[in-house]
ZAVEXSE-590944 format. One line per 4 residues: number of its first residue (from 1); their letters; for each residue z, y, x of C-alpha. Coordinates in nm, 2 decimals. Layout:
N
NUM	A	Z:Y:X  ... .
END
This chain:
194
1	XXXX	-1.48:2.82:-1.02  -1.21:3.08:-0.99  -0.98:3.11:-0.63  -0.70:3.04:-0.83 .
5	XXXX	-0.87:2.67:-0.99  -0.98:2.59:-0.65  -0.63:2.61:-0.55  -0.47:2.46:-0.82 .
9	XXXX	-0.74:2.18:-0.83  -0.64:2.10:-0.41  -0.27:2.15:-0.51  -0.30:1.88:-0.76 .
13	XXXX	-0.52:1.65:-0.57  -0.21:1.70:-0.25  0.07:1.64:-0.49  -0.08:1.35:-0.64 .
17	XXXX	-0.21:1.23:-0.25  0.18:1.28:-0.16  0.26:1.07:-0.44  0.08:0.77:-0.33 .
21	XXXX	0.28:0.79:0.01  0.60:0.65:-0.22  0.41:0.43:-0.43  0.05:0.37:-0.42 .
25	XXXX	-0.02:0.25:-0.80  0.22:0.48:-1.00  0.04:0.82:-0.93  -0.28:0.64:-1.00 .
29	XXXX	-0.11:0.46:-1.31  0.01:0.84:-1.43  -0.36:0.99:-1.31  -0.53:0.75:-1.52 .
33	XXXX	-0.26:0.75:-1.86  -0.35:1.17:-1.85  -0.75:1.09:-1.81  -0.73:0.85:-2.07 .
37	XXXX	-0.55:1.02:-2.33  -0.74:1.37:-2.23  -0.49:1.53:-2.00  -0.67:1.54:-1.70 .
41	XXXX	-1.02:1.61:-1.55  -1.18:1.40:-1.32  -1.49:1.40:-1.19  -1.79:1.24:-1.28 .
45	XXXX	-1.76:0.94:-1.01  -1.42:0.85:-1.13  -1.45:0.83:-1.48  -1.33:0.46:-1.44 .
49	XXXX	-1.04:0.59:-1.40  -0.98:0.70:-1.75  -1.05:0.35:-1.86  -0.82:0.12:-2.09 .
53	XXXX	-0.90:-0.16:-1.80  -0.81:0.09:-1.55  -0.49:0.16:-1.72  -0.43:-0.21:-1.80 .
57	XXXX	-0.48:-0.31:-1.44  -0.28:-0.01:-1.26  -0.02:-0.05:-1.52  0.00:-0.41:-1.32 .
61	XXXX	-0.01:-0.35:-1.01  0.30:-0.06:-1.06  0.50:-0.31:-1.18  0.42:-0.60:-0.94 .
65	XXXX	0.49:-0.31:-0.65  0.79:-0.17:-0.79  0.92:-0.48:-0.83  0.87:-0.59:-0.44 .
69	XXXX	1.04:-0.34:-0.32  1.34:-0.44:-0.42  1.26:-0.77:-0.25  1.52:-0.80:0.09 .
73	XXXX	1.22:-0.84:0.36  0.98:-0.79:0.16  1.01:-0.39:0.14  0.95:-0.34:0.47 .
77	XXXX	0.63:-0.57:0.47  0.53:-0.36:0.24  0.52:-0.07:0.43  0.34:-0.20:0.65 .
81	XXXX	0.07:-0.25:0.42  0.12:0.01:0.21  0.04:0.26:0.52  -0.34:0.26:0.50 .
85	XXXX	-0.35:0.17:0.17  -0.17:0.50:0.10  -0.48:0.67:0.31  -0.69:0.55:0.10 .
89	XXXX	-0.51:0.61:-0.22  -0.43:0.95:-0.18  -0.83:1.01:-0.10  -0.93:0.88:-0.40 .
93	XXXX	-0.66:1.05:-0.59  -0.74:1.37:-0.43  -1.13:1.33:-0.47  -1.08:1.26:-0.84 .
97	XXXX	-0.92:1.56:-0.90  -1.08:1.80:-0.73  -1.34:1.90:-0.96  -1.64:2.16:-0.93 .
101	XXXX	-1.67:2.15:-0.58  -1.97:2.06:-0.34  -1.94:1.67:-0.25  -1.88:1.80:0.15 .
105	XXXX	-1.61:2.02:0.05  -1.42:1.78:-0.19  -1.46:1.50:0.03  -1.35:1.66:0.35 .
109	XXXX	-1.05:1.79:0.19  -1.00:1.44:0.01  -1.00:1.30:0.35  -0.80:1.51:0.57 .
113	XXXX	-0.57:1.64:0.29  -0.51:1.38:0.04  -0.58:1.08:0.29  -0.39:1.25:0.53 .
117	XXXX	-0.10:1.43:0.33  -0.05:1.03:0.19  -0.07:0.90:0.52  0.25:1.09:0.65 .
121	XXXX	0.45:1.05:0.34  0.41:0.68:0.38  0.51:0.70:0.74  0.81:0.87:0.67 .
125	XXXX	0.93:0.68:0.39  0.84:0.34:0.62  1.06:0.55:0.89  1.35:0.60:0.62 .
129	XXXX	1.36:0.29:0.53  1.38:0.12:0.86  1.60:0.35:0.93  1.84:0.20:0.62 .
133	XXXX	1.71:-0.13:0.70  1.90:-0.08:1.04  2.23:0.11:0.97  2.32:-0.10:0.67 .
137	XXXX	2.17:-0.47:0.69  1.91:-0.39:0.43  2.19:-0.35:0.17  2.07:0.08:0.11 .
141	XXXX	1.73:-0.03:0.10  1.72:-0.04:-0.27  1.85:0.29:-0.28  1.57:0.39:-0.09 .
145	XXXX	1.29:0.18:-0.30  1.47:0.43:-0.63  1.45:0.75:-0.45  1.09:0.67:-0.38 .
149	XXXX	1.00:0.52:-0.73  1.19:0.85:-0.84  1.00:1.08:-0.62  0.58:0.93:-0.69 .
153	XXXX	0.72:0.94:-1.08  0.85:1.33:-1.03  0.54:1.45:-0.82  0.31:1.26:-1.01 .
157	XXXX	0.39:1.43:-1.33  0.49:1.74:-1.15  0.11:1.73:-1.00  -0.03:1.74:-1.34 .
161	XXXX	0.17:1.97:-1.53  0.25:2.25:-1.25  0.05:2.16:-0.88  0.19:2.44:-0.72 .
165	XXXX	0.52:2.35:-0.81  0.47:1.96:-0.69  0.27:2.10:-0.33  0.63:2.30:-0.25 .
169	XXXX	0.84:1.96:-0.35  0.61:1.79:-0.12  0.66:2.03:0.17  1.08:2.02:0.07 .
173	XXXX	1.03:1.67:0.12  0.86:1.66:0.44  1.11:1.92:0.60  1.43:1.73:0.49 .
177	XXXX	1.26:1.41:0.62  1.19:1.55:0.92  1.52:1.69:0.96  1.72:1.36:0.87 .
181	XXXX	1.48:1.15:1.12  1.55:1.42:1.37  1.93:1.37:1.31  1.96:1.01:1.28 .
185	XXXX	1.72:1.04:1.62  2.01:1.20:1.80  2.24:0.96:1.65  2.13:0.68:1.77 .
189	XXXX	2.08:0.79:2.11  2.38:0.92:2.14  2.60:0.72:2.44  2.90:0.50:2.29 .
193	XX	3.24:0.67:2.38  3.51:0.48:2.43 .
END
């Protein structure tokens, strides 16, 4: 394997991680629709994923989870939940993409870059959307729930057609996030002047 396959292989295997931070079963949904019809490699372990039942039953669970987030209450249970789920999500994701490299080496960066990559996505988007839950009542949430929905479908697709591309929207992402946290921070701390 080439320097430039390893990296696109980790690139894809981060984007698609990243992904699962906004919506754990649409990147795997996408993953498995490219596997299935021959549009992605995955390795050996994680040929289930290239299933009709695996498409069938991820197809499923998107809807059931896109759906619940636009559930007053209910989206910000999610989150909680969604949180480790995203770990592990984004290091299976990550593990089944990253293809011709020794099991220590994949699964390492599986773990700390997919798991971990997911993990902080889903913080910040649990963050955000407190955040909205706060300043308007719950009433921008569903705004939120699109922009995420938008965001797993983009670097999902993104992941798989251009991974280098979909790693530098993830790291846009994480800057502007941590830039509008850091703002709405300030904000809120701010005294009341009268």
């Amino acid at each position: 394997m080439s320097n430039l396959d390893l990296a696109l292989s980790v690139a894809l295997g981060i984007g698609l991680a990243a992904a699962t931070g906004f919506r754990l079963f649409l990147p795997l949904l996408i993953l498995s629709g490219a596997a299935y019809t021959g549009h992605a490699s995955l390795n050996e372990g994680f040929a289930w994923l290239g299933t009709p039942a695996a498409v069938i039953m991820l197809g499923t669970a998107a809807i059931v989870e896109i759906a619940a987030f636009y559930i007053p209450g209910v989206d910000n249970l999610l989150d909680t939940v969604a949180t480790p789920g995203a770990v592990v999500a984004g290091t299976i994701v990550s593990a089944a993409v990253m293809t011709d490299l020794p099991p220590m080496v994949k699964w390492t960066a599986a773990i700390i870059a997919g798991g971990g990559v997911a993990g902080i996505t889903q913080g910040l988007t649990a963050m955000l959307r407190a955040k909205s839950t706060v300043f308007t009542g719950g009433l921008g949430n569903s705004t939120v729930a699109t922009a995420e929905l938008g965001s797993a479908s983009l670097i999902s697709i993104l992941a798989l057609t251009a991974p280098i591309a979909a790693l530098a929207l993830v790291i846009l992402f994480f800057w502007l996030a941590f830039r509008l946290l850091r703002s709405l921070a300030r904000g809120s701390h701010r005294p009341n002047q009268q």
